[in-house]
C-alpha positions as CSV (number, residue, x, y, z in Angstrom):
1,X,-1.1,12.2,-22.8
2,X,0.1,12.8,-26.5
3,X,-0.5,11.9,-29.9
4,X,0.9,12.6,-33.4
5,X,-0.1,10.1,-36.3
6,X,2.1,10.4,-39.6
7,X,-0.3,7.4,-41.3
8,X,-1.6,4.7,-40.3
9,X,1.5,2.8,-37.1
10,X,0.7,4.5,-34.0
11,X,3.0,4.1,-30.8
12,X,2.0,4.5,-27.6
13,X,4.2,4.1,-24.0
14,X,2.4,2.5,-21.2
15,X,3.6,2.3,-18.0
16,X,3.9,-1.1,-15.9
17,X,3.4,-1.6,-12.5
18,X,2.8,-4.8,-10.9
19,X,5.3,-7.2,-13.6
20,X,8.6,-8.8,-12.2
21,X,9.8,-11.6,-14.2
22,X,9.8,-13.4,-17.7
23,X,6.6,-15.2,-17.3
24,X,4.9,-11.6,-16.5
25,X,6.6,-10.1,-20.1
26,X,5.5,-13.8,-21.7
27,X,2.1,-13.5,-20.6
28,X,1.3,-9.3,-21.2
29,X,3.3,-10.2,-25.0
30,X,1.4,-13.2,-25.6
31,X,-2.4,-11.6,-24.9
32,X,-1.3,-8.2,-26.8
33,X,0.3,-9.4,-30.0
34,X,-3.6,-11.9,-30.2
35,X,-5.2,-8.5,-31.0
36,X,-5.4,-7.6,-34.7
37,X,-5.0,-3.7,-34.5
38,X,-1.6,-4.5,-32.6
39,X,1.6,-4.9,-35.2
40,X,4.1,-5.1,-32.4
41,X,3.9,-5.0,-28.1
42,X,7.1,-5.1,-25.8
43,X,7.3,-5.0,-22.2
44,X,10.5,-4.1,-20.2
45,X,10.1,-5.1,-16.8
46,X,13.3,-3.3,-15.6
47,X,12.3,0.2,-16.8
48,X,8.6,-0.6,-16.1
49,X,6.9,0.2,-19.4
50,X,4.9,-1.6,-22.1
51,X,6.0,-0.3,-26.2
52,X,2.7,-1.2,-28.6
53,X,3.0,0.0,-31.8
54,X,-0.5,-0.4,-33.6
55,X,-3.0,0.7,-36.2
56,X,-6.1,1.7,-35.9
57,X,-8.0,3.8,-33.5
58,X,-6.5,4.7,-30.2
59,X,-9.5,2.3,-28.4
60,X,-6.2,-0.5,-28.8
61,X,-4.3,0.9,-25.9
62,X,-7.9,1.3,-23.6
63,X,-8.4,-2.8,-23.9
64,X,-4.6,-3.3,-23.4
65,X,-4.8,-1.7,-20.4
66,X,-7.9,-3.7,-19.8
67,X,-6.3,-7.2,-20.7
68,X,-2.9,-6.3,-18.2
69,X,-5.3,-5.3,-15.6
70,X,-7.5,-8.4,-15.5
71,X,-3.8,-10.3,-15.2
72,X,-3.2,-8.5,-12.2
73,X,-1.0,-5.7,-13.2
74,X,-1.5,-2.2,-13.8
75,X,-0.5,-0.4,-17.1
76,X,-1.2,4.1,-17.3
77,X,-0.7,5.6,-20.6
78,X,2.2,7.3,-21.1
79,X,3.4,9.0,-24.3
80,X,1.8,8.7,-27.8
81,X,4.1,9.1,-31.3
82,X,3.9,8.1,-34.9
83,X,6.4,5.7,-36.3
């Protein structure tokens, strides 16, 4: 897992196991973008992966993995950048 931070937007590439459809992207969107730290979340179900970009401490990505884990799928940190 890296990181680089160049201020304050952090991004960080998650990958998704477990999503299929629209509803799946509607529901991991909808529960990310309700936590203030997050500026932005996307989830691709076709190349598997969840895009936050956020500010703050790096804690975000631990409870978004959290909250897509309690909604029965599974999210491992990928890669870390600065925007």
């Amino acid at each position: 897992m890296k990181q680089q931070t160049n201020g304050q937007t952090k991004r960080a590439v998650l990958e998704l196991e477990g999503a299929t459809c629209m509803s799946c992207v509607f529901t991991i969107e909808h529960m990310g973008r309700k936590m203030d730290e997050v500026k932005d979340i996307y989830v691709d179900v076709g190349a598997h992966r969840i895009i936050v970009e956020y500010d703050g401490e790096d804690d975000v990505i631990d409870r978004i993995t959290g909250i897509v884990g309690r909604l029965g799928y599974k999210a491992t940190p990928g890669q870390f950048s600065s925007v």
